[in-house]
C-alpha positions in Angstrom: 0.0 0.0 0.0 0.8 3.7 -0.4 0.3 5.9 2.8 -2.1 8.7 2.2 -0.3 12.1 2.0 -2.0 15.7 2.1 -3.0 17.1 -1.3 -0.9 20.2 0.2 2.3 18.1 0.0 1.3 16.9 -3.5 1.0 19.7 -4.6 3.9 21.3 -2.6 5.9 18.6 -4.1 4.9 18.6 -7.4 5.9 22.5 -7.8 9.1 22.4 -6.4 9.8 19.7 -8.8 8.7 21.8 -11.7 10.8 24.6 -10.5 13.7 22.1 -10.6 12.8 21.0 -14.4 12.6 24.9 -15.0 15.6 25.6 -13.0 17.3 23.0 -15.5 16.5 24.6 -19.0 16.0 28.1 -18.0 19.2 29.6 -19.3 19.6 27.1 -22.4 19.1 28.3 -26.0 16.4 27.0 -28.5 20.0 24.9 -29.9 20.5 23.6 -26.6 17.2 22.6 -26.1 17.4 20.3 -28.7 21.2 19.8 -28.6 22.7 16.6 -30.9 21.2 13.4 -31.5 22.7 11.0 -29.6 21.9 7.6 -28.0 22.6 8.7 -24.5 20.7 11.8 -24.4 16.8 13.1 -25.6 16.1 16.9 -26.6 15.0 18.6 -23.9 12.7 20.0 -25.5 11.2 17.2 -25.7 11.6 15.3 -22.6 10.1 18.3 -20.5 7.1 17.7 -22.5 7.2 14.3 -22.2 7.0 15.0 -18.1 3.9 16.9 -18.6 2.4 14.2 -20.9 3.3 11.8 -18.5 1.0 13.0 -15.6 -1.6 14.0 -17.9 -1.4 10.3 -19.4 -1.6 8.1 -16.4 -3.5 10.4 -13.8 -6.1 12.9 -15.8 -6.3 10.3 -18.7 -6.2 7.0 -17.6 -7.8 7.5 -13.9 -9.8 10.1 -14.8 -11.0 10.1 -18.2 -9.8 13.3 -19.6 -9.0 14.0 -22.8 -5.4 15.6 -23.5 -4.8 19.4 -23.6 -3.1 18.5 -26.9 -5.6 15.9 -29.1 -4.2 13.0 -30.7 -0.9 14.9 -31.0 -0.2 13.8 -26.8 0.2 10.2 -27.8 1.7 11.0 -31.4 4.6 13.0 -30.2 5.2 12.6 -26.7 4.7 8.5 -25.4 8.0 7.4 -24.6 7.0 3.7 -25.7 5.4 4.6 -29.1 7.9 7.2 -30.2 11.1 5.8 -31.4 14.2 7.5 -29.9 16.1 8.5 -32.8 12.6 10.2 -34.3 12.5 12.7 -31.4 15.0 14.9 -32.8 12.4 14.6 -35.9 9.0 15.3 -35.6 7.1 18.1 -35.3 7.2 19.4 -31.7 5.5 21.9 -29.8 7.6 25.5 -30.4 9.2 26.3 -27.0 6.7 28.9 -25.7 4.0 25.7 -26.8 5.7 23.5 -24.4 5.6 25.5 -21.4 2.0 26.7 -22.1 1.5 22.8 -22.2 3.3 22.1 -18.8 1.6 24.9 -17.3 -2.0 23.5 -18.8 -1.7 20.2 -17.2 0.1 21.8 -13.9 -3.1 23.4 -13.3 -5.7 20.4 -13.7 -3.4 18.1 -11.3 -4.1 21.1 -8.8 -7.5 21.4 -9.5 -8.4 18.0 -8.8 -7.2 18.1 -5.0 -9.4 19.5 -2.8 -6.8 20.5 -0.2 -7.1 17.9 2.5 -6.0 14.4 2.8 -5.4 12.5 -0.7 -6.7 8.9 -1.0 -4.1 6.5 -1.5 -4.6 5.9 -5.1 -4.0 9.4 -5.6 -1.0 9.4 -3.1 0.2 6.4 -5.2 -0.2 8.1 -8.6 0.5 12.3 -8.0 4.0 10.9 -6.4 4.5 8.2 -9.0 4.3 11.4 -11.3 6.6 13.3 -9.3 9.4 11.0 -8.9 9.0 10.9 -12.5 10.2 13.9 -13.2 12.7 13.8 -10.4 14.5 11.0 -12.4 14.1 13.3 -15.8 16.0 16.4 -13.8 18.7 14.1 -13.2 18.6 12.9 -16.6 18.4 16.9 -17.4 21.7 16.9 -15.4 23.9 14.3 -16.5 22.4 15.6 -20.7 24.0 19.1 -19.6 27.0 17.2 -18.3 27.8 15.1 -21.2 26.7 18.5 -23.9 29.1 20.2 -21.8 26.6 22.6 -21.3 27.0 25.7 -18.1 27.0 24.5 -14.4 23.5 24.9 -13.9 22.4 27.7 -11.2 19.9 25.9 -8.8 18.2 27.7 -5.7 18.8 25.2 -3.0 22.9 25.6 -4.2 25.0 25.5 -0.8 28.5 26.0 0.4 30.1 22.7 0.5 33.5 23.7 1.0 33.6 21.8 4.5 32.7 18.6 2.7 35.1 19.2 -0.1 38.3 19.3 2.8 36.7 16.2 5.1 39.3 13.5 2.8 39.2 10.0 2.4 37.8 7.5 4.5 39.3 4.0 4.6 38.9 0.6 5.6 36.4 -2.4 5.4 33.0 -2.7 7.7 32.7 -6.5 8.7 28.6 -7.6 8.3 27.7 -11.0 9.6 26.1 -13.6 7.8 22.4 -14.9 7.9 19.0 -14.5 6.4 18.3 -11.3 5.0 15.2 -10.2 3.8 15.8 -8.0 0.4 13.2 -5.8 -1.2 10.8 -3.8 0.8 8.4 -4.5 3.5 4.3 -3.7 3.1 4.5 -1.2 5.8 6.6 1.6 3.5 5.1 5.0 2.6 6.0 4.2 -1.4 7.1 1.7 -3.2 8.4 1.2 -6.9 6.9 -2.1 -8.0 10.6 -3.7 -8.7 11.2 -3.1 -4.6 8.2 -5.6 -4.4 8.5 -7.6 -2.1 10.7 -8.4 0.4 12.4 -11.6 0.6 14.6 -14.1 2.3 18.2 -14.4 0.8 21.0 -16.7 3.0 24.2 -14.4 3.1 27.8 -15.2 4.1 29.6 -12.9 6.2 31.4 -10.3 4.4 33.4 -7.3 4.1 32.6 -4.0 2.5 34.8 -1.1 1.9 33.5 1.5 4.2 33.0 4.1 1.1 33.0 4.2 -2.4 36.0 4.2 -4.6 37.9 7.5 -5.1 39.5 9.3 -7.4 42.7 9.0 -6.0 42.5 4.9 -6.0 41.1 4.6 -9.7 43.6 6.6 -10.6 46.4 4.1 -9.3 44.1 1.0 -11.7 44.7 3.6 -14.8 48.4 4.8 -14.1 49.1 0.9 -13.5 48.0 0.7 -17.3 44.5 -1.0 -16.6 42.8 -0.3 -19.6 45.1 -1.5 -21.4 45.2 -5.5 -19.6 43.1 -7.8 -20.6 43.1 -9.8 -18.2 41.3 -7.2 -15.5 38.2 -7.1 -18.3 36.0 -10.1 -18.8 35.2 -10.4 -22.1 31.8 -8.2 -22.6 33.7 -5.5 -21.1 37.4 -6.2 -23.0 35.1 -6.2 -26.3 33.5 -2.4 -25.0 37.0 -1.4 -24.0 38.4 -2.2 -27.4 35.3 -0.3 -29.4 35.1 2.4 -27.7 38.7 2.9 -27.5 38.5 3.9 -23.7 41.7 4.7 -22.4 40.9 6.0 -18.6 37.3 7.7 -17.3 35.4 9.7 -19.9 35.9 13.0 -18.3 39.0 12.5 -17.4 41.7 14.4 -19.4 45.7 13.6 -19.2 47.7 16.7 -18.2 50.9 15.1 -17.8 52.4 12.4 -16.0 50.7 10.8 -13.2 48.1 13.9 -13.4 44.4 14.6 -14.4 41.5 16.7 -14.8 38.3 16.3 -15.0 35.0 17.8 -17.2 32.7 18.9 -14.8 29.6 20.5 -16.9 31.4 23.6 -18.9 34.5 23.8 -16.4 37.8 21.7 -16.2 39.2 21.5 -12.9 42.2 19.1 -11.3 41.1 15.6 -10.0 39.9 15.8 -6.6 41.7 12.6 -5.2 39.4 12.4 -2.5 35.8 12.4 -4.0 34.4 9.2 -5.3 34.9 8.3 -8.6 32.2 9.2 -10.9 31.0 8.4 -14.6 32.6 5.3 -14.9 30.3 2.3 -16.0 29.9 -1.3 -14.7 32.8 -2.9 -16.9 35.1 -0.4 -16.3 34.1 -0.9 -12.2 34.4 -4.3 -12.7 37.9 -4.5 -14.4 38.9 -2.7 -11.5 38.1 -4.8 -9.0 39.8 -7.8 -10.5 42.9 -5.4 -10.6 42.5 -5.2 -7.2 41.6 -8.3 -6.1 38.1 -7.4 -4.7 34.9 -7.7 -6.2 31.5 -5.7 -6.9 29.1 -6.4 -3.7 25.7 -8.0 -4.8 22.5 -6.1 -4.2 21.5 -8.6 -1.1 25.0 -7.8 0.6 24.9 -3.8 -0.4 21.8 -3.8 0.9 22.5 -5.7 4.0 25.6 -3.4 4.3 22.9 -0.4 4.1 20.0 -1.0 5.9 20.7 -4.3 8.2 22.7 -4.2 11.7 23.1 -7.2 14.3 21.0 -8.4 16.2 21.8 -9.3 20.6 23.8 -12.5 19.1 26.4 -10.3 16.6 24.1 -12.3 13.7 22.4 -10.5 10.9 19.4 -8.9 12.3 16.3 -9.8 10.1 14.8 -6.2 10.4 16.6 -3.0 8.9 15.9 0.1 8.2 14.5 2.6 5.7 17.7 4.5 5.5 21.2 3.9 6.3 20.9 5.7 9.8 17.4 4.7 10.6 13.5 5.9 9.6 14.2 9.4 9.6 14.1 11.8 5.6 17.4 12.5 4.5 19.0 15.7 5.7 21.9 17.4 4.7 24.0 16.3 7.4 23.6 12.8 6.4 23.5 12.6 2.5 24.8 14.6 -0.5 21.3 14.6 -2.5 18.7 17.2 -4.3 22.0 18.7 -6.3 22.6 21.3 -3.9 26.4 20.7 -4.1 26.3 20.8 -7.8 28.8 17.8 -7.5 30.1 14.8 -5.4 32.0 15.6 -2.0 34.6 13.8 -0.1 34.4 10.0 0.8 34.9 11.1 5.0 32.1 13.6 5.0 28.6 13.3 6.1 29.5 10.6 8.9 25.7 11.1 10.4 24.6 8.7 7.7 26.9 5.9 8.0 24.9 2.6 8.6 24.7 0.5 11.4 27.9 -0.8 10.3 29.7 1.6 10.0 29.9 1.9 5.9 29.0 6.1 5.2 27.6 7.6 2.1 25.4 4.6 1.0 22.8 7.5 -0.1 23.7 10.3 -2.2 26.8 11.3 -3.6 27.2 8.2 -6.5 24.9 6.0 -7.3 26.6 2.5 -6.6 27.3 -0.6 -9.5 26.3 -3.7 -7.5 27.6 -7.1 -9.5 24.0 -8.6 -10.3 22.1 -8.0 -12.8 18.1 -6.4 -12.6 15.9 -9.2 -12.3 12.3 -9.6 -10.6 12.0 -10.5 -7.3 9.4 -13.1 -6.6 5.7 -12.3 -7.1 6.7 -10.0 -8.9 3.6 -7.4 -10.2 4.0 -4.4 -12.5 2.3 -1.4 -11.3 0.1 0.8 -13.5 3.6 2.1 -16.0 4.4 -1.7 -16.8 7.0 -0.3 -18.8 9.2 0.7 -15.6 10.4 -2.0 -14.8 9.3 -5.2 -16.5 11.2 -4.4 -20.1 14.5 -3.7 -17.9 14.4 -7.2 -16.2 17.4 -9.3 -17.5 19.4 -6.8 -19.8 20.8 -4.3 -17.0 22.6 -3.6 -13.6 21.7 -3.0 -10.8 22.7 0.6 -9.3 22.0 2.1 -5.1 21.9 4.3 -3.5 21.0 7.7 -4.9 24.2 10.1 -6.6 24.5 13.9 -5.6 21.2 14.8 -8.6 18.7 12.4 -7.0 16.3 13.9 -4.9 16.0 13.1 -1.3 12.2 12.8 -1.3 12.4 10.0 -3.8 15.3 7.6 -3.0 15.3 5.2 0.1 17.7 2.4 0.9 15.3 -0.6 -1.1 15.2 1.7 -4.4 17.0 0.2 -7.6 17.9 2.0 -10.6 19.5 0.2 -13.6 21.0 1.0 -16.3 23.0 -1.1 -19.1 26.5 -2.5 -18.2 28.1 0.2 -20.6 26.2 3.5 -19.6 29.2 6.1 -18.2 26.8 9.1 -18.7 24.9 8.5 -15.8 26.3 9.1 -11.8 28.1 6.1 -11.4 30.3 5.1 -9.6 31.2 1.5 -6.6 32.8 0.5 -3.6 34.3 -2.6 -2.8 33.7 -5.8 -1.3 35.3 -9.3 0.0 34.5 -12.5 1.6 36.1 -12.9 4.6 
């Protein structure tokens, strides 16, 4: 089930994430809007109005019976499914001014159909679905102006993070005991996505698991050592991307000199902060570097575990956890690097008020985290109303947690799983380590 919310918070929530998607295309040109076709990227132009169409699809259509602001041109232009994605450079979209009348349009008949007190819970399902939806398109706004090499983007909630920038690296392994662990989420969580359903027993060894993610400084050892460049630390999917794509070291990256880097970050260049986690690096390339280094990717059930889980009275793996690494409580930012508002990772040692029970810190926020497995259905498995979310994923990705610096705070919990395919490096990725013991 979904736990009712106010139509206040709906609504609250649903304008502050339009203020983000605005925040996010604001200062961009009409050429920047619909930028280059590539297969990593849409045109903004028309993913923002592919967000409106969304919530006007699945709540005022679908649950309501509405017909669409635009006519048949809705489905025709803006249905992720239906429209190919190399066509949506193409066709004949809504003018920029159209757009935003658009999103404005279906803004105000979400509002108008909440009458101010407490929403029911298929509304409280639905309104958030919608939102989170276009939480996950600002980030995909982000990491589109990253890859364009577009401006740092200028975002209200922006803080100082200079503190966070000087906190430094933060070694060492967190031992978590073995037993049964139940993966997924339980029926007692305010929101689910339908691939958290449901959670599940999975028999775990004991393990260790590095106490943060991998940093600059230590990827940069794998790529000095010559990494990319040995076979025998790739398996052969990755070896075969490798060779193809002729990576030489992490696509931002840029040589400058002996033993030295810099990295891209939106429009700026700027020297390799050692400390920060590494960042933009996809699941072969995290992969090769763990058999350089004689660990291994954690699998969802033990990075979970390692997030959520603590001991019980007998040092055994507890079979309750929590919501978050540090317990039930939202994300704040003293415990996680999330909603963008440092524009960029920190270091590895900051934030300590989120480390897990044991001990392990940043596991929200900051870089979304490869895990070794790929995205599968857990048992029972049910798509919710967008069968598309998760069901044509299942079996051709991996498995990400954890959140990145871009996700936002109200959306991303310690049973949520993104996914992406093994060779994406666009996206906010980044690992940490893990070994039997």
């Amino acid at each position: 089930m979904t736990v009712p919310i106010t139509t206040a918070q709906i609504i609250e929530n649903m304008q502050d994430a339009r203020n983000r998607t605005l925040e996010l295309i604001g200062d961009l040109s009409d050429e920047q809007l619909m930028g280059p076709k590539l297969p990593i990227v849409n045109p903004m132009r028309w993913e923002i109005a592919h967000v409106a169409y969304f919530y006007e699809f699945f709540i005022l259509r679908q649950l309501y019976g509405m017909e669409s602001v635009l006519g048949a041109r809705a489905d025709q232009l803006y249905d992720s499914i239906a429209v190919a994605h190399d066509l949506r450079w193409d066709l004949p979209l809504l003018d920029r001014g159209e757009t935003l009348s658009y999103m404005q349009a279906v803004f105000e008949l979400l509002v108008e159909r909440l009458d101010g007190h407490m929403a029911t819970e298929q509304d409280s399902f639905i309104y958030q679905f919608g939102i989170f939806h276009e939480d996950m398109h600002t980030e995909a706004f982000l990491w589109a102006r990253q890859t364009l090499a577009y401006p740092t983007p200028k975002l209200a909630n922006a803080a100082d993070v200079s503190t966070e920038r000087k906190a430094g690296s933060y070694a060492g392994w967190a031992h978590v005991p073995g037993g049964t662990f139940y993966l997924g989420a339980s029926k007692n969580a305010p929101f689910l996505f339908d691939n958290e359903k449901w959670a599940h027993p999975v028999i775990l060894k004991s393990f260790e698991i590095a106490k943060a993610p991998v940093t600059n400084g230590a990827f940069q050892a794998f790529v000095d050592e010559g990494g990319y460049h040995q076979e025998a630390f790739w398996d052969a999917q990755g070896w075969a991307w490798r060779t193809e794509a002729g990576a030489e070291y992490p696509v931002y990256w840029q040589p400058d000199g002996p033993a030295n880097w810099l990295v891209r970050r939106f429009d700026r260049t700027l020297k390799l902060p050692v400390h920060e986690p590494i960042i933009h690096v996809n699941w072969h390339e995290a992969n090769a570097y763990c058999r350089w280094a004689g660990v291994r990717l954690p699998t969802e059930a033990e990075w979970e575990a390692a997030a959520l889980g603590e001991a019980d009275s007998d040092g055994k793996l507890a079979t309750t956890k929590r919501r978050y690494p540090w317990g039930d409580s939202l994300p704040d930012t003293t415990r996680a690097n999330l909603d963008a508002r440092a524009l960029g990772p920190v270091d590895v040692a900051a934030l300590g008020h989120g480390d897990s029970a044991f001990g392990c810190r940043q596991m929200l926020g900051n870089v979304w985290e490869w895990t070794a497995d790929t995205f599968e259905a857990y048992p029972g498995f049910k798509a919710d109303a967008y069968k598309e979310y998760s069901d044509m994923l299942f079996g051709d990705t991996k498995v990400l947690r954890g959140g990145a610096w871009t996700t936002r705070g109200r959306m991303v919990h310690g049973t949520y799983r993104n996914y992406f395919p093994a060779h994406r490096r666009d996206v906010f990725g980044g690992f940490r380590t893990c070994r039997v013991t």
